[in-house]
C-alpha positions as CSV (number, residue, x, y, z in Angstrom):
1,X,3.1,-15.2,23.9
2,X,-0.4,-14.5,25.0
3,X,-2.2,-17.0,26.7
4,X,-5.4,-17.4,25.1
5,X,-2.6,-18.0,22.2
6,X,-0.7,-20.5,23.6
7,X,-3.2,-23.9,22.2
8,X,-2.2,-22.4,18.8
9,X,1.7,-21.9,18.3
10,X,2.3,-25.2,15.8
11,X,-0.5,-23.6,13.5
12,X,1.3,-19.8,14.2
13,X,4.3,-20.9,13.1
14,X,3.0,-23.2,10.3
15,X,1.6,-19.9,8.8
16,X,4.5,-17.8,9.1
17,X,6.7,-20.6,7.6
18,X,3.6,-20.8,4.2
19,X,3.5,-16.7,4.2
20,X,7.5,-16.8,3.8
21,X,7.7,-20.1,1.3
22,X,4.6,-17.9,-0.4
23,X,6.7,-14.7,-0.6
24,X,4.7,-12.7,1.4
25,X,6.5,-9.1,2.1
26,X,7.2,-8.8,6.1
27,X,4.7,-6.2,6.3
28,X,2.3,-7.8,5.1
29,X,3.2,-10.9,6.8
30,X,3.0,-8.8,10.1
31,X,-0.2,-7.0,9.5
32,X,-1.6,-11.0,8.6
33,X,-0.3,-12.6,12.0
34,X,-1.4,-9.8,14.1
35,X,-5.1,-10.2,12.5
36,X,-5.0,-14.2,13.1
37,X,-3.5,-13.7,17.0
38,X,-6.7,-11.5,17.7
39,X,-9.0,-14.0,15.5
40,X,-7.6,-16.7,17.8
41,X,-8.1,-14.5,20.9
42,X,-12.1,-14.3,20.1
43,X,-12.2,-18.3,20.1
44,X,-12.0,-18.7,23.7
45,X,-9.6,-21.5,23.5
46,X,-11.6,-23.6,20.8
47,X,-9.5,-26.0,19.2
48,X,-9.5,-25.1,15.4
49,X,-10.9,-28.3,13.4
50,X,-14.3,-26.7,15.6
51,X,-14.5,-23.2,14.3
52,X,-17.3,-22.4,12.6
53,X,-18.1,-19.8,9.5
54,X,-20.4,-18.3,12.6
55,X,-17.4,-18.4,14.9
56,X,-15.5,-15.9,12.2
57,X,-18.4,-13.7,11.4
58,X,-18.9,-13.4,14.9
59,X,-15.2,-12.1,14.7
60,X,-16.1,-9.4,11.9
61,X,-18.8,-8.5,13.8
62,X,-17.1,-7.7,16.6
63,X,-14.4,-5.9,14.6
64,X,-17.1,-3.8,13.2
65,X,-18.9,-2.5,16.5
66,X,-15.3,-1.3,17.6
67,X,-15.5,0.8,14.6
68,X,-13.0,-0.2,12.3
69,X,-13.8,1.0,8.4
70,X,-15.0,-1.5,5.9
71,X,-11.4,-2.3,4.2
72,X,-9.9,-2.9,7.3
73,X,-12.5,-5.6,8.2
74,X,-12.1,-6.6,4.9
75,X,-8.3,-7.4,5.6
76,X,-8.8,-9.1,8.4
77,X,-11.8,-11.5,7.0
78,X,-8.7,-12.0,4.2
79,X,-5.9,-12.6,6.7
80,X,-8.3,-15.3,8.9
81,X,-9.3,-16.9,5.6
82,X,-5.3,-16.9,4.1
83,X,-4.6,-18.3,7.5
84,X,-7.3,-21.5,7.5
85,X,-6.0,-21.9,3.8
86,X,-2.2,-22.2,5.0
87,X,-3.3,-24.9,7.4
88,X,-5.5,-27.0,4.6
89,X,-2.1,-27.0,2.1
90,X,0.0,-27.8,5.5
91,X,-2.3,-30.8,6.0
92,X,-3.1,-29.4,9.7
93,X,-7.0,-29.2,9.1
94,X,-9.3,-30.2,6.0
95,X,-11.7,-27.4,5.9
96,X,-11.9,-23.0,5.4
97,X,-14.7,-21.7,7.6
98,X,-13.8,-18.0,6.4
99,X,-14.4,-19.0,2.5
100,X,-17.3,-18.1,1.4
101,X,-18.2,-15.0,3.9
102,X,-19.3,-11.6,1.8
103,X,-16.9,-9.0,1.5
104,X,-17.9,-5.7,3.1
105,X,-19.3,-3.2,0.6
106,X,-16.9,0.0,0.7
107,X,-18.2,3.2,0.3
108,X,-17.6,3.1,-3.9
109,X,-19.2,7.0,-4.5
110,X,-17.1,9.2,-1.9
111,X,-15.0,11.8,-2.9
112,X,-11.9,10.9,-4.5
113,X,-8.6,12.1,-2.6
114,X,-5.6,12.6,-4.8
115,X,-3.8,16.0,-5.4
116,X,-3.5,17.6,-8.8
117,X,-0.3,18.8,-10.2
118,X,0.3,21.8,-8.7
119,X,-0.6,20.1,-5.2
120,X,2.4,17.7,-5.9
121,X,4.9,20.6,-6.6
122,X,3.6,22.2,-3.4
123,X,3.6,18.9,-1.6
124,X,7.1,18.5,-3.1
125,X,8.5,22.1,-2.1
126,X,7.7,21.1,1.7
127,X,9.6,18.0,1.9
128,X,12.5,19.0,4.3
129,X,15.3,17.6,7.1
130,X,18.5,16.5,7.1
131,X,17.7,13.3,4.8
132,X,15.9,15.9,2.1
133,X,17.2,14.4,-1.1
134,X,16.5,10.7,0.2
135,X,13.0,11.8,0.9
136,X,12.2,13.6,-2.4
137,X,13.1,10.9,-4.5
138,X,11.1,8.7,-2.5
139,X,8.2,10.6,-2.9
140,X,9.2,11.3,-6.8
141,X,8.9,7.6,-7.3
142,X,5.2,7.7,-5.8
143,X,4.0,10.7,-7.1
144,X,5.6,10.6,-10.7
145,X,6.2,6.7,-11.0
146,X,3.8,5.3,-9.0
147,X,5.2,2.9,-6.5
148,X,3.0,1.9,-3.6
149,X,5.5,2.4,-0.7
150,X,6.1,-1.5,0.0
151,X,7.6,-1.7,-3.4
152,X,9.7,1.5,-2.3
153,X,10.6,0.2,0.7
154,X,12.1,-3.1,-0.9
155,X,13.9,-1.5,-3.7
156,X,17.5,-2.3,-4.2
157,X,20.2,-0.3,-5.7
158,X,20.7,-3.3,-8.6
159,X,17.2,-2.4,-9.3
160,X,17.8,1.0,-11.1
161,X,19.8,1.1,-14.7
162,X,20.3,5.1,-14.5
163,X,21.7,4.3,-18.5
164,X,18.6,3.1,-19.5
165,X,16.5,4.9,-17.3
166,X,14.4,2.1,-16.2
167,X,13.3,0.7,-12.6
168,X,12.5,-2.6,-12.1
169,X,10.1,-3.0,-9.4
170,X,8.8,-6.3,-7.3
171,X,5.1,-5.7,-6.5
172,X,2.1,-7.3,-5.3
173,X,1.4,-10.6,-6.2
174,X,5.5,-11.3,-6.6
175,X,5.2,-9.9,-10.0
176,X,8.3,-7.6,-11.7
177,X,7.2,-5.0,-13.6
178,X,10.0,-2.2,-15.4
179,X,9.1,1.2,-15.2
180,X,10.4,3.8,-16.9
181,X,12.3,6.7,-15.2
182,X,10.9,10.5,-16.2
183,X,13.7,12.9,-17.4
184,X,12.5,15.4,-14.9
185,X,12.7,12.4,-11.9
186,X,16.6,11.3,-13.2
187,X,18.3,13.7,-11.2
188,X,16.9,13.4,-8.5
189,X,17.4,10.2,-7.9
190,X,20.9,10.0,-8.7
191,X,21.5,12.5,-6.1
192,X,19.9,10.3,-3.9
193,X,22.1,7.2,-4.8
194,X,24.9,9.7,-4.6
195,X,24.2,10.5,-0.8
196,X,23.3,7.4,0.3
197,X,23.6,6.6,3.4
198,X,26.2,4.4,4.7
199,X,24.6,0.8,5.6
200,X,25.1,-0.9,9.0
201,X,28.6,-1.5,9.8
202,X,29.0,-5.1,8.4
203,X,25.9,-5.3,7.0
204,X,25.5,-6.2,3.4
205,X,22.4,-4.1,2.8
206,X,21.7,-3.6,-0.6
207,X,18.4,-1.5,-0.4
208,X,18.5,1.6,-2.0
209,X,17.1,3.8,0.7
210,X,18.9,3.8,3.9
211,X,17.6,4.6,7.7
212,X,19.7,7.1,9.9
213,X,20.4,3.5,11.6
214,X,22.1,1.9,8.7
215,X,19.1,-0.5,7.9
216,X,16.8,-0.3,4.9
217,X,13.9,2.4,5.4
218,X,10.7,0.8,6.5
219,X,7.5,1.2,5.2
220,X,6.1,2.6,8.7
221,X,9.6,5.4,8.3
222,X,8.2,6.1,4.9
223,X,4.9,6.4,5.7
224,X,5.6,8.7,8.7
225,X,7.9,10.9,6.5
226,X,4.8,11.3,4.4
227,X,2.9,12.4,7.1
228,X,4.9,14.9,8.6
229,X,5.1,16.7,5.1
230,X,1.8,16.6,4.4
231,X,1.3,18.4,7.8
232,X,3.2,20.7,6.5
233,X,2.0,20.9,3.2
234,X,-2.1,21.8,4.8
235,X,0.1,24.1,7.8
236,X,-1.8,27.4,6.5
237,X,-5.6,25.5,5.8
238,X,-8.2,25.5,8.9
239,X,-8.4,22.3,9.9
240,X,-12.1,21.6,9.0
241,X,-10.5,21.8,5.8
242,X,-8.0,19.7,5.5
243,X,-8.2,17.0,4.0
244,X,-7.1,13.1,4.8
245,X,-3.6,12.3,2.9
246,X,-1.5,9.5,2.8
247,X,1.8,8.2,1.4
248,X,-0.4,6.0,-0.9
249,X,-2.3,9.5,-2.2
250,X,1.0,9.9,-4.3
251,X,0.5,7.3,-6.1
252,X,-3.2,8.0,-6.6
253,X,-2.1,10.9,-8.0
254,X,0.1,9.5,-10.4
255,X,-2.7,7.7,-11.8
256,X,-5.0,10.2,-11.7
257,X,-2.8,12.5,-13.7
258,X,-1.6,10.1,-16.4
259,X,-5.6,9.4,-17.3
260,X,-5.8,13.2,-17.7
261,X,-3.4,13.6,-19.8
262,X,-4.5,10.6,-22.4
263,X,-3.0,7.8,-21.1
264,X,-5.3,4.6,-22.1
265,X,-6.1,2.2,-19.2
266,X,-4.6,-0.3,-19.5
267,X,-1.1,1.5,-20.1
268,X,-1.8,2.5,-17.1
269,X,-3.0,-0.6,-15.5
270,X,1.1,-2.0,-16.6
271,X,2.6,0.6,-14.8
272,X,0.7,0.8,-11.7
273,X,1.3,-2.7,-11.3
274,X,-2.9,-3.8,-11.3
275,X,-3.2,-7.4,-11.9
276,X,-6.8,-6.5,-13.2
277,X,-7.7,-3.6,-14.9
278,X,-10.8,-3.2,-12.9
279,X,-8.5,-2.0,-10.0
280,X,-7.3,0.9,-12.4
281,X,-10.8,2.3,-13.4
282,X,-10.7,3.5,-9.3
283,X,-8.7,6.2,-10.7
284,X,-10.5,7.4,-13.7
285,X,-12.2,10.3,-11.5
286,X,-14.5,12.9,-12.7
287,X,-14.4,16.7,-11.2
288,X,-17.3,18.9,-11.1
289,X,-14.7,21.1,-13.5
290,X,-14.6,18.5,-16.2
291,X,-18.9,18.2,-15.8
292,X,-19.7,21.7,-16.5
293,X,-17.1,21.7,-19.3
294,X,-18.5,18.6,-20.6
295,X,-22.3,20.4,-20.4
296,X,-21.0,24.1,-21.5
297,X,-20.9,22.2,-24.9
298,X,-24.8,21.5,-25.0
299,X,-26.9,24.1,-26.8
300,X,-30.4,24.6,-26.5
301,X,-31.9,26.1,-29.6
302,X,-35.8,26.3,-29.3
């Protein structure tokens, strides 16, 4: 362990032991503990009943002049503040100096990324490899079902009733949702399921995704998968054109198309998983296209 860390390792592990009884995914529960170790790094060795709000904006602050973007210093005010709130319910300290601190404002009016239909298909034709049928159906769930790759990643084969065509899905907030399984998306994944890869030798993995090492495919895997396709998919594009996609941009997508085609909100809000419906209206994007459509209708008569 560090050793501007070392004053700290009964709260450390009180944390992990509340983000684990909370049923915190380990991703996020390793993007949360890497935040608090570099929060406690900037304290100097101050013992924690002496930490000040100052103290934690001083830690934004500081995030900010190294030039991280507003969500990310907006998850790291969120993982000092979940970690304070672990030790008040733990009975280790009585007070939350990162409550009440203002979120970051994030750039609300930039332009949307997503990638319309016939993006996907080309998106889809590119995916390639050895592990080509694992990967398309992973994508198919994003892009035409609208997982976020966590709940991907900690899919199970139990999860899937190919007779009723329906997914069950654990996302954010511990919350199952079902979602239903597009005709066109059905064969895929059974020849996913069909190809499997073998687990770990004694292992008793049920994911439904497999690494080339036996183990369940992590979210970083996934996410680099993604990556490399999408390099491939923007190959033949200059790159002062190219534009800035990620695994997650599937699942924008999804949404994206599904309001375009009629879907009310809050449908949609149930399948993406939104615990408010505020979250959904993110996707409800409007393309100079649809504007001049919208305005071809005016007439001026004089």
């Amino acid at each position: 362990m560090d050793e501007a860390l070392l004053g700290y390792e009964e709260e450390l592990e009180a944390f992990i032991v509340w983000m684990k009884d909370a049923g915190y995914t380990a991703y996020t529960q390793k993007s949360y503990l890497a935040d608090v170790r570099q929060f406690l790094n900037s304290l100097n060795g101050k013992t924690l009943n002496t930490v000040k709000k100052l103290h934690v904006i001083s830690f934004l602050t500081s995030m900010r002049e190294r030039g991280v973007s507003d969500t990310t210093r907006n998850r790291k005010h969120a993982s000092v503040s979940c970690f304070f709130k672990s030790l008040i319910e733990l009975e280790l300290l009585t007070g939350n100096p990162a409550a009440g601190i203002k979120k970051s404002k994030t750039e609300k009016n930039r332009e949307p990324v997503y990638l319309d239909e016939d993006d996907i298909r080309r998106f889809l034709a590119k995916v390639d490899g050895k592990y080509k049928e694992r990967n398309l159906a992973v994508f198919l769930l994003m892009a035409y079902m609208g997982l976020r790759v966590g709940e991907v990643h900690t899919l199970n084969l139990g999860d899937y009733h190919p007779e009723r065509r329906m997914l069950r899905v654990f996302g954010k907030g511990r919350k199952w949702r079902n979602v239903p399984v597009p005709g066109d998306v059905a064969p895929y994944l059974d020849i996913a399921l069909a190809e499997r890869l073998t687990p770990w030798r004694g292992s008793r993995e049920e994911a439904m995704f497999i690494s080339q090492k036996g183990r369940r495919l992590s979210i970083r895997a996934i996410q680099g998968i993604a990556s490399e396709t999408f390099q491939r998919f923007q190959s033949g594009i200059p790159a002062a054109r190219r534009r800035s996609f990620s695994s997650h941009k599937l699942r924008h997508s999804f949404a994206t198309m599904l309001l375009r085609k009629g879907a009310d909100l809050r449908t949609v809000q149930e399948l993406l998983g939104h615990s408010s419906i505020q979250t959904t209206t993110v996707y409800t994007h409007i393309t100079d296209r649809e504007k001049e459509e919208a305005m071809s209708r005016l007439q001026l008569q004089l």
